[in-house]
N, CA and C of each residue as an Amber inpcrd file, in Angstrom:
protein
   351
 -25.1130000 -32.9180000 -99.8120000 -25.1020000 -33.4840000 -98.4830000
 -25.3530000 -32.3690000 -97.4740000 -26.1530000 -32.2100000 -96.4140000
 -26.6980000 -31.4550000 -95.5420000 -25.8180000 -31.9470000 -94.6530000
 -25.5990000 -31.1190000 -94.0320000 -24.4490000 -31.2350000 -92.5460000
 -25.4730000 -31.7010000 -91.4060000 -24.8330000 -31.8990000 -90.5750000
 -25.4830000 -32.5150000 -89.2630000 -24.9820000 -31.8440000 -87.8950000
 -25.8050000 -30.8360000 -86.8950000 -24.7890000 -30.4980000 -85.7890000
 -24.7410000 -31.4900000 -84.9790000 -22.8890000 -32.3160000 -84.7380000
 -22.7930000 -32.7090000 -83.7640000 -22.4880000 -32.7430000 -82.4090000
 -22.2840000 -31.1470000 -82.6780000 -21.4330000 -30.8700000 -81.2120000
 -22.0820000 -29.2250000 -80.9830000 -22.7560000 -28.4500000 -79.9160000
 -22.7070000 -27.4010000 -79.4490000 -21.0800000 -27.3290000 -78.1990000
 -20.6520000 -26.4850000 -78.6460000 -19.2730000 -26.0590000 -77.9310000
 -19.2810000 -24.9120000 -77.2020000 -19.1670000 -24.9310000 -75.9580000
 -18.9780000 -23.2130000 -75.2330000 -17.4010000 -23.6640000 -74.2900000
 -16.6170000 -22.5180000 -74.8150000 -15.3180000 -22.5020000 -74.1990000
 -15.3930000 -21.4530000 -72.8860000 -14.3750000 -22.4340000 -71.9860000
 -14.6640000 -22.0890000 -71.1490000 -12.6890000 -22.1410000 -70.5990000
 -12.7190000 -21.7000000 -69.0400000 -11.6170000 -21.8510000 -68.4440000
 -11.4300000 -22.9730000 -67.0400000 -12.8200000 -23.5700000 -66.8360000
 -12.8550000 -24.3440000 -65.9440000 -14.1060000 -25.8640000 -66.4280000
 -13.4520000 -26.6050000 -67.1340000 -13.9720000 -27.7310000 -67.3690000
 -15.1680000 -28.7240000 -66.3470000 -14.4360000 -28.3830000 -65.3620000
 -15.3420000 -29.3390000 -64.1130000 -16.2070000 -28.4800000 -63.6870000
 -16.2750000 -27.3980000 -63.7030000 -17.1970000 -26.6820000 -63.2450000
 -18.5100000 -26.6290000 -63.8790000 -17.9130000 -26.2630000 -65.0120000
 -18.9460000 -25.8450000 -66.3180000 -19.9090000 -27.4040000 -66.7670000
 -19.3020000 -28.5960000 -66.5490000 -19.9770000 -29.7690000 -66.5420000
 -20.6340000 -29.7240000 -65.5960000 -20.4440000 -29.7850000 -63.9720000
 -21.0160000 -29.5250000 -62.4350000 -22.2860000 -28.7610000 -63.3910000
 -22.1260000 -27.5980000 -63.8090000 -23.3090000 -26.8480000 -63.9690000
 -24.3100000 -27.4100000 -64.9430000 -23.2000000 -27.4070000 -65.9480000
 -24.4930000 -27.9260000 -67.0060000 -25.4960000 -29.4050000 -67.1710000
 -24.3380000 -30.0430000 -66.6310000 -24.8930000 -31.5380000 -66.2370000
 -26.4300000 -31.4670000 -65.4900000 -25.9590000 -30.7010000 -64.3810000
 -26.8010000 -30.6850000 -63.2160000 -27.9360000 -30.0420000 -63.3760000
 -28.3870000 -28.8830000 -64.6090000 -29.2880000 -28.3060000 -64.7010000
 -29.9780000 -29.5530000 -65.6920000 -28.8980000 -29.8840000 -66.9030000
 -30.0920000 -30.6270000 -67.8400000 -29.8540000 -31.7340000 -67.3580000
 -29.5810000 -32.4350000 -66.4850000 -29.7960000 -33.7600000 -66.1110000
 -28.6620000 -34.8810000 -66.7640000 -27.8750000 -34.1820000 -67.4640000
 -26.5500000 -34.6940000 -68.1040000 -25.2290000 -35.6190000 -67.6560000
 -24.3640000 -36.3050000 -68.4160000 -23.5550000 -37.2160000 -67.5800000
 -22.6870000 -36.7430000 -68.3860000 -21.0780000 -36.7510000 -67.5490000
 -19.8360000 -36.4940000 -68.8600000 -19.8170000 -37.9050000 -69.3990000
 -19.4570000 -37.7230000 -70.9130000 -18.9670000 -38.7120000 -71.3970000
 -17.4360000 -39.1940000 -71.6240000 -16.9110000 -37.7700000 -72.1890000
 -15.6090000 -37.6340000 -72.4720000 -14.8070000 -36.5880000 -71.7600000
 -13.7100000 -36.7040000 -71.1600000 -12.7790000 -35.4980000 -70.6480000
 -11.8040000 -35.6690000 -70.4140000 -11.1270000 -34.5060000 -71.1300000
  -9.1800000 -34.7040000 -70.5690000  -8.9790000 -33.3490000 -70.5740000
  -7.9780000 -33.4560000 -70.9130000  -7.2580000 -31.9050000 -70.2180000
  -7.8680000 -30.6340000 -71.0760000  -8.5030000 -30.7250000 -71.8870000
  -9.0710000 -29.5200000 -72.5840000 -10.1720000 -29.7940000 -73.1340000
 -11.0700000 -30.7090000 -73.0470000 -12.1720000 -30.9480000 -73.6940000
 -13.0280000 -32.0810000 -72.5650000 -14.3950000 -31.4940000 -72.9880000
 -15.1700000 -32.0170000 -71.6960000 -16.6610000 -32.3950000 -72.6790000
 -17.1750000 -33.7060000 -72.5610000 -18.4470000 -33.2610000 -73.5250000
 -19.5470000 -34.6060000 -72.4600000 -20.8670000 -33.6230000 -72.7790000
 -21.7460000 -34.5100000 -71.6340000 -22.6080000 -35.1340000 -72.6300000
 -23.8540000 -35.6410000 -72.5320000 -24.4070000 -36.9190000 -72.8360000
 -24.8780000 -35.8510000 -74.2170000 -25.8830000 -36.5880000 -75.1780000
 -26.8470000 -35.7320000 -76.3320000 -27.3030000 -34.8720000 -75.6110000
 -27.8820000 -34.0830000 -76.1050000 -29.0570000 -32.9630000 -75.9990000
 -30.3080000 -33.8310000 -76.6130000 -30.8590000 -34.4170000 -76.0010000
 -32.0660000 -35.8870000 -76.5710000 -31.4720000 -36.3880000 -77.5430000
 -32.0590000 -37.4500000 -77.7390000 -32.3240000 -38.7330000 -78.2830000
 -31.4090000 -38.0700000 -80.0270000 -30.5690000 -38.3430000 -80.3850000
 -30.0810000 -38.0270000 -81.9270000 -29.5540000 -36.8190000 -81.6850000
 -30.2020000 -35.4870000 -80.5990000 -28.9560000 -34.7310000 -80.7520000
 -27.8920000 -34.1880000 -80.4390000 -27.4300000 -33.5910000 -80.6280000
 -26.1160000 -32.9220000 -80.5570000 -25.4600000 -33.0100000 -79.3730000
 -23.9620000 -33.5720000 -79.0800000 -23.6320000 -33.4720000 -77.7970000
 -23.2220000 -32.1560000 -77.4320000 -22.9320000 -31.7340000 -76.2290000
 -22.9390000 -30.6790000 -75.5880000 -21.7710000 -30.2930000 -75.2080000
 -20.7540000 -29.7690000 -75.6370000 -19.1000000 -29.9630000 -75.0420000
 -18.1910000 -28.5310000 -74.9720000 -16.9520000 -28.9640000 -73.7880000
 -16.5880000 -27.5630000 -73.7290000 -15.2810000 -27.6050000 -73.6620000
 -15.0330000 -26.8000000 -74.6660000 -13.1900000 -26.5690000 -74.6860000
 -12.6310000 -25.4910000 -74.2420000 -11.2010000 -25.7000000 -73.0190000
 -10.7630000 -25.1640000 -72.5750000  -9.7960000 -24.1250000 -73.1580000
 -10.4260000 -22.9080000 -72.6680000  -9.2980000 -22.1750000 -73.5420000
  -8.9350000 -20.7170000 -72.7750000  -7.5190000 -20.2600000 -73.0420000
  -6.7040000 -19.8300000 -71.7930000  -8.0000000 -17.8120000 -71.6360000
  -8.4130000 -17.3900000 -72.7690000  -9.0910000 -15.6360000 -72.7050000
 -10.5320000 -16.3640000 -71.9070000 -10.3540000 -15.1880000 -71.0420000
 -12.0800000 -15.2140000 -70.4270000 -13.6890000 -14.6570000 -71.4210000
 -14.6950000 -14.6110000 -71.3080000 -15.9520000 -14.2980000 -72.0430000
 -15.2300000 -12.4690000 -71.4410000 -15.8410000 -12.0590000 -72.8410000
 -15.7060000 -10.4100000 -72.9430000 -16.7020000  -9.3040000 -73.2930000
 -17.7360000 -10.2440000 -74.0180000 -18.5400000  -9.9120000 -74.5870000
 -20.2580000 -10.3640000 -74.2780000 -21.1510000 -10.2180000 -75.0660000
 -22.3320000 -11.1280000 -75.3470000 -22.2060000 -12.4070000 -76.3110000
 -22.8450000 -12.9980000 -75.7080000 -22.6670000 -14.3000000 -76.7230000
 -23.2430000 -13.9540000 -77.8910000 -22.8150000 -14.2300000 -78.9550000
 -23.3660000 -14.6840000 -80.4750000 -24.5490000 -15.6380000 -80.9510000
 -23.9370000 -16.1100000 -79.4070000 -25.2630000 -17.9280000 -79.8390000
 -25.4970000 -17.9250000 -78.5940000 -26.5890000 -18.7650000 -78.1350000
 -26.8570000 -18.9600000 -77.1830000 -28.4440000 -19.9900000 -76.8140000
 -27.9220000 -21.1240000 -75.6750000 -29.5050000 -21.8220000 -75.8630000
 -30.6980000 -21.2270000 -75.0560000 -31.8330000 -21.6000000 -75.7260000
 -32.8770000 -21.4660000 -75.5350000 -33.5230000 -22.6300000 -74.4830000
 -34.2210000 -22.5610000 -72.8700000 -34.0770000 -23.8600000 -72.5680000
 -35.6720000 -23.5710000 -72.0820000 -36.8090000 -24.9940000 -72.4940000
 -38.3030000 -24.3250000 -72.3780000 -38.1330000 -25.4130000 -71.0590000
 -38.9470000 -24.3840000 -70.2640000 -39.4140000 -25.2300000 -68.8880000
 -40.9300000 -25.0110000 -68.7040000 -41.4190000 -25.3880000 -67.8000000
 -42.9490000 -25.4040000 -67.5950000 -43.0850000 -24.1290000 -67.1190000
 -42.0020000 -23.4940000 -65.5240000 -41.9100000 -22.3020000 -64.8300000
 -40.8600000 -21.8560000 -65.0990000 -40.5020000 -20.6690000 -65.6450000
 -39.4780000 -19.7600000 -65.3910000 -38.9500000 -19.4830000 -64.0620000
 -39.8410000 -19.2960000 -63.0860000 -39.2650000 -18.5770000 -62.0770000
 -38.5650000 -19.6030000 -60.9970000 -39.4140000 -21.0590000 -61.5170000
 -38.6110000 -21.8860000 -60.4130000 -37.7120000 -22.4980000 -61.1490000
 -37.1570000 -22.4510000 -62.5120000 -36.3840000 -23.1780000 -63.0110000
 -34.8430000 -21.8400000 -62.8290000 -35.4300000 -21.1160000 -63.0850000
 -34.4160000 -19.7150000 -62.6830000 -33.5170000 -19.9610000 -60.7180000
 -34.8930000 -20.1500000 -60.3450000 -34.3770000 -20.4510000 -58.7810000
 -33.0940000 -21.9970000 -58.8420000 -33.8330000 -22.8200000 -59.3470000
 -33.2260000 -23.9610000 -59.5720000 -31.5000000 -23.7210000 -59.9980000
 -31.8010000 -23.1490000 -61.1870000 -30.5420000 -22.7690000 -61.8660000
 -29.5640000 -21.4260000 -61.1700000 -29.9580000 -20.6980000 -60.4160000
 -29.1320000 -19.6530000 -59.2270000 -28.6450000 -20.7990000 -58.1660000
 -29.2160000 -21.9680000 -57.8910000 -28.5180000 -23.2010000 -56.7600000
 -27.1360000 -23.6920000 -57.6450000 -27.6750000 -23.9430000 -58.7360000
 -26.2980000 -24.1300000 -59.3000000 -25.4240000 -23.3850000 -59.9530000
 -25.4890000 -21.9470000 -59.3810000 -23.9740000 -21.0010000 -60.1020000
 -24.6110000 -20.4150000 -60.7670000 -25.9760000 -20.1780000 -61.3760000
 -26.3560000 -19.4030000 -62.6530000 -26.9180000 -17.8350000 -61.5800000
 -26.2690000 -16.7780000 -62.7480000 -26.9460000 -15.5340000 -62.2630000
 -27.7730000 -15.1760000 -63.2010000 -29.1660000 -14.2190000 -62.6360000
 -29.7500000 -13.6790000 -63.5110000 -29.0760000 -12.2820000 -64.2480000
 -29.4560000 -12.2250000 -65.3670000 -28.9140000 -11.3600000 -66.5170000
 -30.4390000  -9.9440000 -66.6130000 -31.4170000 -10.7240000 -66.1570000
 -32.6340000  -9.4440000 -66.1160000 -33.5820000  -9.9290000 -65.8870000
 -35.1540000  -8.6880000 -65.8880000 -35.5450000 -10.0480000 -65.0950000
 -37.1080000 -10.1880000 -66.0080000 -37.8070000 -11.6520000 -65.7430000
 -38.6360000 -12.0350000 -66.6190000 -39.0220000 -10.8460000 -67.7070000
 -38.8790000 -11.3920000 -68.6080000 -40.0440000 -10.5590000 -69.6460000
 -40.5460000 -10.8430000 -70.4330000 -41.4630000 -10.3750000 -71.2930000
 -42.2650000 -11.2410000 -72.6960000 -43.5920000 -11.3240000 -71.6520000
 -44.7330000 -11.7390000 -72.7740000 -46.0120000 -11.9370000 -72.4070000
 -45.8150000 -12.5220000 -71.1760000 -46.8330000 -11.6550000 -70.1210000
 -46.7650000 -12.3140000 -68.6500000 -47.6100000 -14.1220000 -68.9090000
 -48.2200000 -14.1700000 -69.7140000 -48.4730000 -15.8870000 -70.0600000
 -47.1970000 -16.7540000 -70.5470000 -46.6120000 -16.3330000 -71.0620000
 -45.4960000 -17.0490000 -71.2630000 -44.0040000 -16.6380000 -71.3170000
 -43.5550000 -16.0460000 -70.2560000 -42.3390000 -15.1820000 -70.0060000
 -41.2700000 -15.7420000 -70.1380000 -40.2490000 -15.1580000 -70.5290000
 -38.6080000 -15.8200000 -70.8860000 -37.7350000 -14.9860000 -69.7630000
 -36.6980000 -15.7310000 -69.7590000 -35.6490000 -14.3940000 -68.9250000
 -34.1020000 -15.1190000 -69.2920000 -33.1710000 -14.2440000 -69.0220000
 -31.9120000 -14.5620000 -69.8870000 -31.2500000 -14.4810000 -68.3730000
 -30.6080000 -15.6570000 -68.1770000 -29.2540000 -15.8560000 -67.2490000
 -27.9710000 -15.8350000 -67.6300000 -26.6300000 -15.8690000 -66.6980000
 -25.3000000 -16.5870000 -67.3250000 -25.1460000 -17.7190000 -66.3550000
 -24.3100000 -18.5250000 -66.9820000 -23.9230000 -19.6300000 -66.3360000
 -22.2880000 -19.4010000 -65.4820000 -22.1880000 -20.4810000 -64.5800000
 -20.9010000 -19.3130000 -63.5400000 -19.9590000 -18.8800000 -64.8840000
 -19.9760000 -18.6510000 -66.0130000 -18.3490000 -18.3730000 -66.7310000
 -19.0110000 -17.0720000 -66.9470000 -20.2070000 -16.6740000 -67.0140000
 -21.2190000 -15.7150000 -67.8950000 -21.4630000 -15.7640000 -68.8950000
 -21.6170000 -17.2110000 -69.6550000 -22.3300000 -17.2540000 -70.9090000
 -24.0400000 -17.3040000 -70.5640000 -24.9170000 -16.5370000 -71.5330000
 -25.5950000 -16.1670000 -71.4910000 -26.5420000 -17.4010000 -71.8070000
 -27.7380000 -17.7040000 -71.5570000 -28.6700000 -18.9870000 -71.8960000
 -30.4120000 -18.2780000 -71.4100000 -31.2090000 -18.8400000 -71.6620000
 -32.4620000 -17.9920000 -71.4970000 -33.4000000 -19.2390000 -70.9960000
 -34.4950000 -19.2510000 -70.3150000 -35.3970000 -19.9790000 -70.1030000
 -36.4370000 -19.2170000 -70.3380000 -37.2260000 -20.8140000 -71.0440000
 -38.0440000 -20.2220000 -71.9610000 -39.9360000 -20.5840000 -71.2850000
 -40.8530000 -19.8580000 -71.5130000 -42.0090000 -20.7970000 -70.7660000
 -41.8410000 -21.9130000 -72.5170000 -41.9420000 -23.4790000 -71.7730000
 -42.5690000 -24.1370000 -72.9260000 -43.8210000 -24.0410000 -73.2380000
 -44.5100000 -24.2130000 -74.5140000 -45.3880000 -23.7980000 -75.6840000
 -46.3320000 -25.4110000 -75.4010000
């Protein structure tokens, strides 16, 4: 039996926020939330919901994991995403035809926009 991911999880210390953000960039709705767990709609059609558990240590490090998100423009999806709390982490790089750049989201987990292919 092959496993199935149903859940991407990033812990966080502020539940409403971290939905505010993430919702709002991918276009997302909460589904579920209570006092320590927050999870917004699939990530498309079959996959994985998107959810975040509250937990009391702040980010210390680099993330381990982290998503990959393809947009048409980097630079205006970057702008887009600094309206809602995201800072840049550095700045564009990779083939000037199809450039990536790595942000954090307000907790400082790290996420990248990608040019889509």
């Amino acid at each position: 039996m092959t496993p199935v991911v149903g859940n991407i999880v990033i812990d966080c210390a502020d539940l409403e926020a971290m939905a505010a953000f993430w919702g709002g960039l991918l276009g997302l709705k909460t589904t579920v939330a209570n006092a320590d767990w927050l999870d917004l709609e699939r990530l498309g059609e079959g996959g994985p919901v998107l959810s975040f558990q509250r937990v009391p240590e702040g980010k210390k490090v680099k993330n381990r994991l982290h998503l990959d998100l393809d947009v048409p423009d980097v630079r205006a999806a970057g702008e887009r995403a600094a309206r809602l709390g995201a800072t840049p982490a550095a700045e564009p790089m990779g083939n000037p035809a199809s450039p990536f750049q790595v942000w954090r989201d307000p907790e400082g987990n790290e996420f990248c926009f990608c040019t889509a292919s």
